[in-house]
C-alpha positions as CSV (number, residue, x, y, z in Angstrom):
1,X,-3.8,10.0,-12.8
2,X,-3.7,8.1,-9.2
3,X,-3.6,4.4,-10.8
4,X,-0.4,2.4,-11.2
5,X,2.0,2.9,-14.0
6,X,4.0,0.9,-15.9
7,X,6.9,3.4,-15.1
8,X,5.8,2.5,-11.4
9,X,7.6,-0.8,-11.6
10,X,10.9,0.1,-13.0
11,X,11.6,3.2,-10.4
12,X,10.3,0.7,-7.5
13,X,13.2,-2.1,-9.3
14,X,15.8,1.0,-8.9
15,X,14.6,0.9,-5.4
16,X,15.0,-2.4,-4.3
17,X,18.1,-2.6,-6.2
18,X,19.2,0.5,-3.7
19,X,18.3,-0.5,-0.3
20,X,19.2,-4.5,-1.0
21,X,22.9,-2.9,-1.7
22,X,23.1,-1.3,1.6
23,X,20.9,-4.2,3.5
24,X,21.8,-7.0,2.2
25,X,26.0,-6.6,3.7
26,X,24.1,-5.9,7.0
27,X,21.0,-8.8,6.7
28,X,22.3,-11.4,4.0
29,X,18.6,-13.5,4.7
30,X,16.6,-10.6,4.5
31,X,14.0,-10.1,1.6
32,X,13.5,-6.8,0.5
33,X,10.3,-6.3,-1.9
34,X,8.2,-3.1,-3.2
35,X,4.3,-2.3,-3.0
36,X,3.6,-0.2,-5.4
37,X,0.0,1.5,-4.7
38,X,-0.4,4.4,-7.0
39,X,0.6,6.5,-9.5
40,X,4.5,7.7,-8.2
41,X,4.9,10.5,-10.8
42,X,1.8,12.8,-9.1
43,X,3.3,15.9,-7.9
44,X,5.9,15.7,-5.1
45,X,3.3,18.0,-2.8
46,X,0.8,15.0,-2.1
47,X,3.9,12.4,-3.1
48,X,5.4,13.7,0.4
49,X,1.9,13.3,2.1
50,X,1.3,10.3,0.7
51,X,4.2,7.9,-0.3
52,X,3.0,5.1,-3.4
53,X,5.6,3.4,-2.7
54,X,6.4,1.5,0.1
55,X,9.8,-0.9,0.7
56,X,9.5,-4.0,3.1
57,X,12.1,-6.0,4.4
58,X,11.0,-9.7,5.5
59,X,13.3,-11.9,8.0
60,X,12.5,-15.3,9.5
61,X,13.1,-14.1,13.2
62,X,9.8,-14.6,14.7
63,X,8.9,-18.4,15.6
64,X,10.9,-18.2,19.3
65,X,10.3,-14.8,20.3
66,X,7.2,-13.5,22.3
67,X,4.9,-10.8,20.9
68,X,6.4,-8.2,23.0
69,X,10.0,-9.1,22.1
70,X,8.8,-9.3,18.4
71,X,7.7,-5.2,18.3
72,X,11.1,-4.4,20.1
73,X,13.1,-6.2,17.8
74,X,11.3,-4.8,14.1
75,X,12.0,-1.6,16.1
76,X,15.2,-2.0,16.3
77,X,15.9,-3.5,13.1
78,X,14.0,-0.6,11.5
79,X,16.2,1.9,13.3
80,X,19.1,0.4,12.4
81,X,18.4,-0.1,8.4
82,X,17.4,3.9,8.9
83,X,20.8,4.2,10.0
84,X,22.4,2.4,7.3
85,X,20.0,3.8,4.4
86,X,21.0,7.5,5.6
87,X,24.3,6.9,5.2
88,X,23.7,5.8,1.6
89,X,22.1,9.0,0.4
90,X,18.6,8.5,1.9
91,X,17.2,11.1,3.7
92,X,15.4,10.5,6.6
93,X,11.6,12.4,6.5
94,X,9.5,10.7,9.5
95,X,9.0,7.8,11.8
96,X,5.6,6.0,13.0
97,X,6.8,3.7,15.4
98,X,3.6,4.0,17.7
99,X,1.4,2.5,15.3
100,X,0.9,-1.5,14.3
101,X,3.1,-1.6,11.5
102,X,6.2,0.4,12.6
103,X,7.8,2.3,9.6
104,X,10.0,5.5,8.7
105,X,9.7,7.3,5.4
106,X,12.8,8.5,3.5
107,X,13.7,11.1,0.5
108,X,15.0,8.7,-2.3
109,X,18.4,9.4,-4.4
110,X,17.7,10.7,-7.6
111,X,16.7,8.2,-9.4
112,X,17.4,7.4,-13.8
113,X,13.6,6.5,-14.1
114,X,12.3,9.7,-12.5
115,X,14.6,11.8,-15.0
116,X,17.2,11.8,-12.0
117,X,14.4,13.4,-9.4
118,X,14.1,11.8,-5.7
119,X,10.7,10.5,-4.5
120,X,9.5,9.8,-1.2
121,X,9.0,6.2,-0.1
122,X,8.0,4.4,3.3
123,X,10.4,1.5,4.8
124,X,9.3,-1.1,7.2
125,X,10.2,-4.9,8.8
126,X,7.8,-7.8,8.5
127,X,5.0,-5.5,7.5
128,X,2.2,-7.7,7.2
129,X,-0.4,-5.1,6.6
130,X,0.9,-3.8,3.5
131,X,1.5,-7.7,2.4
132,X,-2.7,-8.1,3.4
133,X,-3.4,-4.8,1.4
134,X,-1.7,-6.2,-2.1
135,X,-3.2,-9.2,-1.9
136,X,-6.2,-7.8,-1.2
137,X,-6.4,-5.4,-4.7
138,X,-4.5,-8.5,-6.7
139,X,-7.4,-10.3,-5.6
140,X,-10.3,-7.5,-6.4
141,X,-8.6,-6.6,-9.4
142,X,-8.6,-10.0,-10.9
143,X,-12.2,-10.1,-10.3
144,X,-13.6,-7.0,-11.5
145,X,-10.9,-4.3,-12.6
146,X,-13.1,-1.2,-11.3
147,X,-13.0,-2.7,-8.2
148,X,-8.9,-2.5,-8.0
149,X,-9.6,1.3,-9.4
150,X,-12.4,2.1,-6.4
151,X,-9.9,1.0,-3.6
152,X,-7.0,3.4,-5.3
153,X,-9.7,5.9,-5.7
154,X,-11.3,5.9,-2.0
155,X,-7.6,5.8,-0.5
156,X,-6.9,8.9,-2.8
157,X,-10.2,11.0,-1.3
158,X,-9.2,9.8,2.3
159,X,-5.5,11.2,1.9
160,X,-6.8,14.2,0.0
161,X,-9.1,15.0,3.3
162,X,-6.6,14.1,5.4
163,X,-8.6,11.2,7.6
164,X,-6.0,8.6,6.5
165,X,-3.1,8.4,8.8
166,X,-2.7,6.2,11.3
167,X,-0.5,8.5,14.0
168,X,-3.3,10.7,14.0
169,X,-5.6,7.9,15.1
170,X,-7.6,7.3,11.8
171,X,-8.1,4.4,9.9
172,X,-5.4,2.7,7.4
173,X,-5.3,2.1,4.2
174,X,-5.9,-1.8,4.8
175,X,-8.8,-0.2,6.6
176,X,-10.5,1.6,3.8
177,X,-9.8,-1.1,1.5
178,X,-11.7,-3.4,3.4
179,X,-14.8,-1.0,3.9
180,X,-14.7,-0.9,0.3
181,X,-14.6,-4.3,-0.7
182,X,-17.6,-4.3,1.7
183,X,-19.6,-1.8,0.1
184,X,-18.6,-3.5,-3.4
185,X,-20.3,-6.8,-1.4
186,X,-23.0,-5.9,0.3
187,X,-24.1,-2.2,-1.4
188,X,-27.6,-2.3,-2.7
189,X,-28.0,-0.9,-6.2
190,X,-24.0,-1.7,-7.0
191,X,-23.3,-3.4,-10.1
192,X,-20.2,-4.6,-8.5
193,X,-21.0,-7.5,-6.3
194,X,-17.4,-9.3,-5.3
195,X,-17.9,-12.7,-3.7
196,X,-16.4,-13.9,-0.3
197,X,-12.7,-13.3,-0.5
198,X,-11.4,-16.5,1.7
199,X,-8.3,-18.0,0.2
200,X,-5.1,-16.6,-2.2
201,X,-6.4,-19.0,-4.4
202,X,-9.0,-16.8,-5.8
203,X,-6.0,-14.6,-7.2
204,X,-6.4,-17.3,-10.3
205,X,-10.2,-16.1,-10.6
206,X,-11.1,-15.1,-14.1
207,X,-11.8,-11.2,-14.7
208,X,-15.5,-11.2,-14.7
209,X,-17.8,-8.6,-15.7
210,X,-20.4,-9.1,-12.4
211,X,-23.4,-6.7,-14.1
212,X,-26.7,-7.3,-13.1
213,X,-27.8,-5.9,-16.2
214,X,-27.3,-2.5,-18.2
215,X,-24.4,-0.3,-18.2
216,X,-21.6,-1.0,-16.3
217,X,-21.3,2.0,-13.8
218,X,-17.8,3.5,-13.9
219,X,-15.8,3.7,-10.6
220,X,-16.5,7.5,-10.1
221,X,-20.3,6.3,-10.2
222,X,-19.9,3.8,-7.6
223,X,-17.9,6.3,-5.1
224,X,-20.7,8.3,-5.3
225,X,-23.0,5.2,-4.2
226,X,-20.2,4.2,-2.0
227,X,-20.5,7.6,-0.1
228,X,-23.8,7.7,0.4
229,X,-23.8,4.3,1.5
230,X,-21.9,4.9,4.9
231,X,-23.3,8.0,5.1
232,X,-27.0,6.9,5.4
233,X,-27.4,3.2,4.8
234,X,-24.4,1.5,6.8
């Protein structure tokens, strides 16, 4: 129920289509993409929580600028696509503009491929931890597929207990994707073991089965190792 649907991909297309017709006017050289990190049909309780979806508008306008004049300026640039997106039919939810990664969430349109239903998304500029974060499950995913399903699954239990979000002061997603690539590394007794993830090239790695022998233990198996690892071992 929390993994990606194919379904996922054509409402995140409607998206893009959306805000790149009120952006695009504004920002002609901007790219405008969609992560897609879980299912986007759960109910609109945790949906509202916990966006899947999450818009992200690259621009070249880095090189010359220092790093303080960079976080003003993705500030403002955020602000000003919030302006523009409201008046489109967006509705404005919540900003984050203390953390990292500045970003706002909205209240979609109603939208054909939800059966005309809105669904919450988050929008940011030049976001580069949610560009680190897909490569990061491409990458796991291509390798072994239960590891793609254990990072969806551990972000899932840390949004469900409510130790996810980064205004409050907890760690990000990226965050607890990395912890559990580590785990699915390092963890003795996992059946999992991902090698050293040090290039994009390995998105091209074959999907591999990496069993030391017997059964291969399902992802809600390894949570339950993964667990008690940081609990007692880490």
């Amino acid at each position: 129920q929390i993994s990606r649907k194919p379904e996922g991909e054509q409402i995140a297309k409607e998206i893009v289509e959306l805000v790149s017709e009120r952006l695009r006017p504004q920002i002609p050289v901007a790219a405008i993409v969609t992560y897609v990190s879980g299912n986007c049909l759960i109910p609109s309780e945790f949906a509202t929580v916990c966006p899947q979806i999450h818009v992200a508008m690259y621009i070249d306008i880095w090189a010359s600028r220092r790093p303080t004049c960079v976080k003003k300026v993705q500030k403002a640039l955020i602000k000003s696509c919030t302006d523009s997106m409201t008046k489109a039919g967006f509705k404005f939810r919540r900003s984050a503009y203390g953390t990292d990664d500045p970003f706002v969430s909205f209240l979609t349109p109603p939208l054909p491929a939800c059966g005309e239903q809105s669904i919450v998304i988050d929008f940011s500029v030049n976001s580069a931890t949610q560009l680190h974060l897909h490569n990061l499950v491409s990458i796991c995913g291509s390798l072994d597929h239960r590891a793609e399903s254990m990072i969806l699954l551990v972000r899932r239990w840390a949004q469900d207990r409510g130790i996810a979000h980064v205004t409050a002061g907890h760690l990000s997603e990226y965050a607890w994707a990395l912890l559990t690539v580590f785990f699915l590394q390092v963890a003795p007794g996992s059946d999992v073991v991902l090698p050293p993830i040090t290039c994009a090239s390995e998105l091209e790695a074959p999907q591999t089965a990496l069993a030391k022998g017997g059964a291969l233990k399902s992802p809600a198996e390894l949570f339950q190792e993964f667990v008690a690892f940081y609990a007692k071992d880490f």
